[in-house]
N, CA, C and O atoms as CSV, one atom per row, in Angstrom:
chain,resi,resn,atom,element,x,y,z
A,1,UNK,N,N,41.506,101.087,-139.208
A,1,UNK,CA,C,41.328,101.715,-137.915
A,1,UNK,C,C,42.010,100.854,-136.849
A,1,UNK,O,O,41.614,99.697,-136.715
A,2,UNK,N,N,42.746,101.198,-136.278
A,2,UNK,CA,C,43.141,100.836,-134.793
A,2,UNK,C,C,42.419,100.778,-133.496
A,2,UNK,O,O,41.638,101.509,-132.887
A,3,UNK,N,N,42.891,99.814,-133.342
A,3,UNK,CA,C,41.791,99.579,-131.766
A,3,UNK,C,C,42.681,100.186,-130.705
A,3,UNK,O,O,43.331,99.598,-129.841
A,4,UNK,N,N,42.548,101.867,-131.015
A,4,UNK,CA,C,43.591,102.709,-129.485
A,4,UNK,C,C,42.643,104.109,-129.620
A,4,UNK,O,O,42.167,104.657,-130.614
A,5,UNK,N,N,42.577,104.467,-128.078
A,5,UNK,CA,C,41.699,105.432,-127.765
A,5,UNK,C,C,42.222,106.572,-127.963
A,5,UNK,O,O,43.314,106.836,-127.458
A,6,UNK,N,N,41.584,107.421,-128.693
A,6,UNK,CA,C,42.737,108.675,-129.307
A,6,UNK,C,C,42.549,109.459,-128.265
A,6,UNK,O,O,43.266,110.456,-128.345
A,7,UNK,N,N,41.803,109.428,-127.198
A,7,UNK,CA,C,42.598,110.560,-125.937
A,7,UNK,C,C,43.039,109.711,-124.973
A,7,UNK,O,O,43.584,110.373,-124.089
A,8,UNK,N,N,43.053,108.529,-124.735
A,8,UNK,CA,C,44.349,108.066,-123.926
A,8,UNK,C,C,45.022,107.394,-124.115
A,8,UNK,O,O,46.028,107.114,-123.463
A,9,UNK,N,N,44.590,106.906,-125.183
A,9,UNK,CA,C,45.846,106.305,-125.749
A,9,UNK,C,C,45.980,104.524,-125.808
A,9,UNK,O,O,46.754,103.734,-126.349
A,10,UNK,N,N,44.697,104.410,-124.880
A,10,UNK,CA,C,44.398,102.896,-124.509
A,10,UNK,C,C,44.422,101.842,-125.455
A,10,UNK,O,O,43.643,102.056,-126.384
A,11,UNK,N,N,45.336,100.283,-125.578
A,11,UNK,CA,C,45.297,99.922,-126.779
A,11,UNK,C,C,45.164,98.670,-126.041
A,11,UNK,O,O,45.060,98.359,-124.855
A,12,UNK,N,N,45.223,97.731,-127.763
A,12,UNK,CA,C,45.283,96.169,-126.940
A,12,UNK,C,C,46.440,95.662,-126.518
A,12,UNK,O,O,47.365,95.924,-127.288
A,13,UNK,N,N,46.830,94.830,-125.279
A,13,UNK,CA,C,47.712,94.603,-124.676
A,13,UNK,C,C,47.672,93.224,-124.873
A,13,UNK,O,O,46.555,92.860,-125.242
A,14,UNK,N,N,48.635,92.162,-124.740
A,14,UNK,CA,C,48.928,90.419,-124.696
A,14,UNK,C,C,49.208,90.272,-123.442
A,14,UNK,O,O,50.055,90.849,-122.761
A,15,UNK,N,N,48.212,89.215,-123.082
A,15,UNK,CA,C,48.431,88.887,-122.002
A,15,UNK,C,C,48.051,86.922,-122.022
A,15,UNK,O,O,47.987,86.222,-123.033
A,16,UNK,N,N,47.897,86.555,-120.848
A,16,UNK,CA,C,47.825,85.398,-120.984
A,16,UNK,C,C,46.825,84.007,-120.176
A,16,UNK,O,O,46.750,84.147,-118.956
A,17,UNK,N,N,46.435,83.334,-120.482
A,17,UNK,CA,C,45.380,82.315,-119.941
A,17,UNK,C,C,45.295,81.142,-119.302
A,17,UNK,O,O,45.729,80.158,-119.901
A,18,UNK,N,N,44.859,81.010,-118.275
A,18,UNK,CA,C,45.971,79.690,-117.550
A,18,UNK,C,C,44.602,78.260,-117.312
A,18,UNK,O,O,43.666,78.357,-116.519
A,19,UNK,N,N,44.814,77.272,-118.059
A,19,UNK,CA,C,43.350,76.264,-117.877
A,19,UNK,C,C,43.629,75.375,-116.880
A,19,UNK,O,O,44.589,74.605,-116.898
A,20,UNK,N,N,42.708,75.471,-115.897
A,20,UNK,CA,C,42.549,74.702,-115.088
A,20,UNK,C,C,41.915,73.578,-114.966
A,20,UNK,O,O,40.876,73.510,-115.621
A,21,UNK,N,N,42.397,72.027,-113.898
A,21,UNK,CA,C,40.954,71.074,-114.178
A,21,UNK,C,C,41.134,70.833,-112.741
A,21,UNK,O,O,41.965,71.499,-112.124
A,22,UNK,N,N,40.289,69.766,-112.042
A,22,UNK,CA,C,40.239,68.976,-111.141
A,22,UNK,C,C,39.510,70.217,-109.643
A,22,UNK,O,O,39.823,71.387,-109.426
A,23,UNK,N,N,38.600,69.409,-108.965
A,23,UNK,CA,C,37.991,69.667,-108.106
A,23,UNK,C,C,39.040,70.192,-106.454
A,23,UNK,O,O,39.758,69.451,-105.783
A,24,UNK,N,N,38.726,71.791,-106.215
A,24,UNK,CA,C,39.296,72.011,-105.324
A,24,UNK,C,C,39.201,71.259,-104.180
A,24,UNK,O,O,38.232,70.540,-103.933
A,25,UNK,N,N,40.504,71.435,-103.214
A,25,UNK,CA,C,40.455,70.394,-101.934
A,25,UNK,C,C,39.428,70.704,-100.818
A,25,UNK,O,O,39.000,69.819,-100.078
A,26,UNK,N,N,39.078,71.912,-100.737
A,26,UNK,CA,C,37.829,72.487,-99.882
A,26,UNK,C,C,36.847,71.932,-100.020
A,26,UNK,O,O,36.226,71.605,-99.008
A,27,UNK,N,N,36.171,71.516,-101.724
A,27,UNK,CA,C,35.333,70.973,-102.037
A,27,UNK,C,C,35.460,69.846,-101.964
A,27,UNK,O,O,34.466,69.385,-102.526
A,28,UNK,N,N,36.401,68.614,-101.431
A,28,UNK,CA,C,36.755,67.544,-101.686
A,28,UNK,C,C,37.662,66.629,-102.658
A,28,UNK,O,O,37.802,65.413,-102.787
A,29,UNK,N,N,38.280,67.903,-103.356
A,29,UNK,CA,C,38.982,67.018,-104.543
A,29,UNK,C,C,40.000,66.674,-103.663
A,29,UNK,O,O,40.091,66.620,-102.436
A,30,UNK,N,N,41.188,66.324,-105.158
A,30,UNK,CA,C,42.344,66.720,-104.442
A,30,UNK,C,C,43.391,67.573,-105.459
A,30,UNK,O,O,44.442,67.303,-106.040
A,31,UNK,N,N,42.550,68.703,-105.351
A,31,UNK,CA,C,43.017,69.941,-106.099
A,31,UNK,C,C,43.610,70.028,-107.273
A,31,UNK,O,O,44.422,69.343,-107.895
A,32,UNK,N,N,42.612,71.748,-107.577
A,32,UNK,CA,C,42.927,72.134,-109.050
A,32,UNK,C,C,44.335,71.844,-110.013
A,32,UNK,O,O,45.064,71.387,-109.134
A,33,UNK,N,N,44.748,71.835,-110.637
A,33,UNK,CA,C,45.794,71.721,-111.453
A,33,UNK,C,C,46.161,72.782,-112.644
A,33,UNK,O,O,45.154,73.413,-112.967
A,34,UNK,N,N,47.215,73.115,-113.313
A,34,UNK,CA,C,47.446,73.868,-114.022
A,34,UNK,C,C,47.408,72.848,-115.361
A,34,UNK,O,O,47.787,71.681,-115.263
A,35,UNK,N,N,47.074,73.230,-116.209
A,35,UNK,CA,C,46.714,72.009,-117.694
A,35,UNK,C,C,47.371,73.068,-118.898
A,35,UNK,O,O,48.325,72.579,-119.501
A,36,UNK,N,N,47.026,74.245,-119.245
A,36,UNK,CA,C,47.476,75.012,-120.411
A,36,UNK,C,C,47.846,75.892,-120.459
A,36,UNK,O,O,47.040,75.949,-119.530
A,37,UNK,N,N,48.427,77.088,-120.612
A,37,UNK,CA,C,48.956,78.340,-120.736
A,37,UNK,C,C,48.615,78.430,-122.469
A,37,UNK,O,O,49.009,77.767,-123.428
A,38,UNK,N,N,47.885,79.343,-122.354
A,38,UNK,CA,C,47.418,80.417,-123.931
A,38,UNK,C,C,47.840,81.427,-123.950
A,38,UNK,O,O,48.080,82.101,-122.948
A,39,UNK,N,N,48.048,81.794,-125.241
A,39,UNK,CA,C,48.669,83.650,-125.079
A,39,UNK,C,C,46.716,84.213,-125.416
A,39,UNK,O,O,46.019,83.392,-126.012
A,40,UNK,N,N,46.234,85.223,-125.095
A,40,UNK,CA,C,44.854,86.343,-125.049
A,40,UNK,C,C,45.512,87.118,-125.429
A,40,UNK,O,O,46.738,87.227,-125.469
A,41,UNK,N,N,43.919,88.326,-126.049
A,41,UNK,CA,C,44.505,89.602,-126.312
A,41,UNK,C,C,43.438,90.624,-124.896
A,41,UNK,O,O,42.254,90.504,-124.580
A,42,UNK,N,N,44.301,91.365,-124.472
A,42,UNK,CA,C,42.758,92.113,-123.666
A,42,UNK,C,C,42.172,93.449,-124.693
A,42,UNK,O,O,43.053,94.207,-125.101
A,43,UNK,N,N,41.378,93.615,-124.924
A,43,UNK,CA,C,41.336,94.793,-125.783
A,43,UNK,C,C,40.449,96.013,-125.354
A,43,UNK,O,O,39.483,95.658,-124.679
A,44,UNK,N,N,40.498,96.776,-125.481
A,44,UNK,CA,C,39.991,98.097,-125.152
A,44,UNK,C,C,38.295,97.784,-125.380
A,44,UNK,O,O,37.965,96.868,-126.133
A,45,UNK,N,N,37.383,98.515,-124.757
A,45,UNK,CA,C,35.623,98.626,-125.299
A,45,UNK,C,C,35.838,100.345,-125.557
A,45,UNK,O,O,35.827,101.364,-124.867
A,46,UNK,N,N,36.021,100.000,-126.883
A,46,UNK,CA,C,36.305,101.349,-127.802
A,46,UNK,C,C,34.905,101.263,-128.503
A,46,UNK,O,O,34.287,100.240,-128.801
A,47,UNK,N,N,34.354,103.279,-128.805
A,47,UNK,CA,C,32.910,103.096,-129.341
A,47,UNK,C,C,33.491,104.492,-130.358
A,47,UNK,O,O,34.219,105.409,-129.979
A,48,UNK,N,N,32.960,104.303,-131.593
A,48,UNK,CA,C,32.769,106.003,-132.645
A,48,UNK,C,C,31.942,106.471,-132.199
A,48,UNK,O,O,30.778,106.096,-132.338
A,49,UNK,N,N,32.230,107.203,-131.690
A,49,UNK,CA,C,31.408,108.732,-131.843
A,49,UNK,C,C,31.791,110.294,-131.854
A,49,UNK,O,O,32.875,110.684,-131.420
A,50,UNK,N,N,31.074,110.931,-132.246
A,50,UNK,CA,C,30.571,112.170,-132.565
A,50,UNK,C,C,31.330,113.505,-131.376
A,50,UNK,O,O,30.638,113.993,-130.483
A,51,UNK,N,N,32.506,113.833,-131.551
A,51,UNK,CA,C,32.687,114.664,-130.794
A,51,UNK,C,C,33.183,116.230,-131.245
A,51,UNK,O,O,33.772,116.468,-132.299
A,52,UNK,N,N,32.820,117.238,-130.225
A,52,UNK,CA,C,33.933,118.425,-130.540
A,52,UNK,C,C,35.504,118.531,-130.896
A,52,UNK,O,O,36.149,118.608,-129.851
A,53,UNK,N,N,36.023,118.549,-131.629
A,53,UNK,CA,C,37.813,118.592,-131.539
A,53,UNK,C,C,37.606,120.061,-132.419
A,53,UNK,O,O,36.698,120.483,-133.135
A,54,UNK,N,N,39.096,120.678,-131.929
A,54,UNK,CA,C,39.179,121.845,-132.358
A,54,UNK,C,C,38.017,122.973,-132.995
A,54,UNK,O,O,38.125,123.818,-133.883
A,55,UNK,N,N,36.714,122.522,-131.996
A,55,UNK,CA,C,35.651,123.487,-132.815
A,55,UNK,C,C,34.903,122.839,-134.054
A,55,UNK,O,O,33.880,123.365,-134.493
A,56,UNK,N,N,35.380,121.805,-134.549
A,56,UNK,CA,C,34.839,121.028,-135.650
A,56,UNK,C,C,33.736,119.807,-135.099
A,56,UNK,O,O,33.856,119.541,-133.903
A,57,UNK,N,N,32.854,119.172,-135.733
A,57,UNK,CA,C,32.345,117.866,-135.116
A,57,UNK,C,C,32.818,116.822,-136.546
A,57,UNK,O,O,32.516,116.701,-137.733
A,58,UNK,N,N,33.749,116.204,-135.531
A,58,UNK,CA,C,34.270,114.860,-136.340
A,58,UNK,C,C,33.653,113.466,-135.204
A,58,UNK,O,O,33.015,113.549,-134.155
A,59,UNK,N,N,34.330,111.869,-136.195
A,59,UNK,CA,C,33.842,110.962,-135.525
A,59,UNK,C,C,35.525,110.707,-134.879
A,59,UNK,O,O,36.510,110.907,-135.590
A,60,UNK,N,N,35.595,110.369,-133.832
A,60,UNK,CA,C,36.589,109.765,-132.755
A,60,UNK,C,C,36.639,108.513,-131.785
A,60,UNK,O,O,36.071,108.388,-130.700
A,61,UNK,N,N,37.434,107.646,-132.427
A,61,UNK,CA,C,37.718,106.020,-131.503
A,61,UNK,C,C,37.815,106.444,-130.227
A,61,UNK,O,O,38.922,106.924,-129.981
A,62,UNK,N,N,36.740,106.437,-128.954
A,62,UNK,CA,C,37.370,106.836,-127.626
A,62,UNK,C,C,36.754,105.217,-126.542
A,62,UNK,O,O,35.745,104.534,-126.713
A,63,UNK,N,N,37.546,105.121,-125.785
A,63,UNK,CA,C,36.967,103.736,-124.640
A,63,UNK,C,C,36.134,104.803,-123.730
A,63,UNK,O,O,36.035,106.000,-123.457
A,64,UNK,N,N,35.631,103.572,-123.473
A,64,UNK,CA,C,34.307,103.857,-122.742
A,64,UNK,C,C,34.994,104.342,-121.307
A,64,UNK,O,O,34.349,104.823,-120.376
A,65,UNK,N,N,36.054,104.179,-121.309
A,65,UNK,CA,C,35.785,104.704,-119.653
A,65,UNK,C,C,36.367,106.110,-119.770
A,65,UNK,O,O,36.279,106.761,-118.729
A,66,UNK,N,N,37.100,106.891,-121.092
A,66,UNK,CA,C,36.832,107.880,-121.056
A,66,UNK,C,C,35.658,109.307,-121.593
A,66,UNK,O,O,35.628,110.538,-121.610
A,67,UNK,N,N,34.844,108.155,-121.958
A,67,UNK,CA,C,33.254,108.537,-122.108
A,67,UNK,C,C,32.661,109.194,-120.939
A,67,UNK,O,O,32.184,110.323,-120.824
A,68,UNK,N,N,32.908,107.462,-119.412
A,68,UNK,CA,C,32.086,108.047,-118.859
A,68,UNK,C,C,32.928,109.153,-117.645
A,68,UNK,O,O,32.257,109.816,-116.854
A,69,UNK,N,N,34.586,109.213,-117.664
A,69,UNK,CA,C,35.016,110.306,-117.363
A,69,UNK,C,C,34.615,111.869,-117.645
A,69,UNK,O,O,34.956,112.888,-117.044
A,70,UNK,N,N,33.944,111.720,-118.543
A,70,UNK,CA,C,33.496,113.170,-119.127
A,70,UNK,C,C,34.475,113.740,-119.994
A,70,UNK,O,O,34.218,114.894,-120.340
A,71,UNK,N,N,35.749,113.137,-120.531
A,71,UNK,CA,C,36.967,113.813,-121.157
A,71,UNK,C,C,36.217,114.093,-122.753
A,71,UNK,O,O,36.790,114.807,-123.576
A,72,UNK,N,N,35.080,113.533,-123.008
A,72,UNK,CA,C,34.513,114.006,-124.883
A,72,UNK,C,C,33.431,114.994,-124.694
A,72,UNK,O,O,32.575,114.912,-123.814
A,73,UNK,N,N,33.529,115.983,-125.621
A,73,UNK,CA,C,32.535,116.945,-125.223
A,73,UNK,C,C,31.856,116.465,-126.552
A,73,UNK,O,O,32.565,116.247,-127.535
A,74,UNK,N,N,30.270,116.267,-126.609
A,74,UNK,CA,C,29.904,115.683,-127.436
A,74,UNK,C,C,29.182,117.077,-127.909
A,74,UNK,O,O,29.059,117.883,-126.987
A,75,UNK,N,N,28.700,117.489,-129.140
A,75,UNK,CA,C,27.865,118.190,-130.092
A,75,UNK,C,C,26.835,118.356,-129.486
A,75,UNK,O,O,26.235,117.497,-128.840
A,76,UNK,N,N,26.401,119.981,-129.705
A,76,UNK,CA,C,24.895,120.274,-129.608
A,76,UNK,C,C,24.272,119.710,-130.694
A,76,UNK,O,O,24.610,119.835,-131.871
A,77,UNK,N,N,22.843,118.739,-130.008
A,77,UNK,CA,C,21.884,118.883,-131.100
A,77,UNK,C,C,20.859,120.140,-131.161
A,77,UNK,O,O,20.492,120.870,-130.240
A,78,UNK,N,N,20.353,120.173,-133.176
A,78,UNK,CA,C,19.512,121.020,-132.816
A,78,UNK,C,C,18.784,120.927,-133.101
A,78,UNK,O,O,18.371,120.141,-133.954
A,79,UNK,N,N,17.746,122.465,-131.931
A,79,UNK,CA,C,16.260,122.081,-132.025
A,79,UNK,C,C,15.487,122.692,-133.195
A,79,UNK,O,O,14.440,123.319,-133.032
A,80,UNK,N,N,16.210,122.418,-134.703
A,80,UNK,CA,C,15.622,123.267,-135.464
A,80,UNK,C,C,14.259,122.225,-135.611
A,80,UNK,O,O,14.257,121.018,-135.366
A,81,UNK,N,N,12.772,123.292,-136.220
A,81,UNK,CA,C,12.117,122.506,-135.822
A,81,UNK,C,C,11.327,123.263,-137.923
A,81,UNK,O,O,11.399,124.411,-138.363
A,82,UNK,N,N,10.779,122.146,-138.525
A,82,UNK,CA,C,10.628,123.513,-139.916
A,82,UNK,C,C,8.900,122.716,-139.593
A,82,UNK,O,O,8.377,121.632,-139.335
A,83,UNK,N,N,8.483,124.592,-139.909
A,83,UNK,CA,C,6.661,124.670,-139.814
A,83,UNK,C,C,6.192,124.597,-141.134
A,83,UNK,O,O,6.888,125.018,-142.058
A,84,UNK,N,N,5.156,124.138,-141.307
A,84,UNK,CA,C,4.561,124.001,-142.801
A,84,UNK,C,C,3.343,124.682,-143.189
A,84,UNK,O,O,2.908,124.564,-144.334
């Protein structure tokens, strides 16, 4: 499985990390410094779940922020209820 949101497409991107040391000059130092450059990954907050596609209910990789866009129409549950 891939970490990309199958309705937008959202994936992980490289990006990068910069370490800092020493006490800012505001605070009294005599300022921060640049010490490391790292390569990061940023990655999507991708969740499975349970949606409508074409009339069917399958499971679908979608990020959360098109969750809370409203773009997944999620499944009726039902209220079957069995009497005894």
């Amino acid at each position: 499985m891939s970490r990309k949101c199958e309705i937008c497409g959202k994936h992980t991107t490289a990006g990068g990390q910069i370490t800092r040391r020493g006490l800012a000059k505001k605070f009294g130092g005599v300022g921060s410094r640049v010490i490391a450059h790292s390569k990061r990954a940023f990655r999507p907050n991708l969740r499975r779940v349970r949606a409508v596609v074409n009339g069917t209910n399958t499971r679908i990789t979608v990020c959360t922020s098109c969750l809370q866009a409203g773009k997944v129409t999620k499944p009726v549950k039902s209220t079957y209820k069995q009497t005894a």
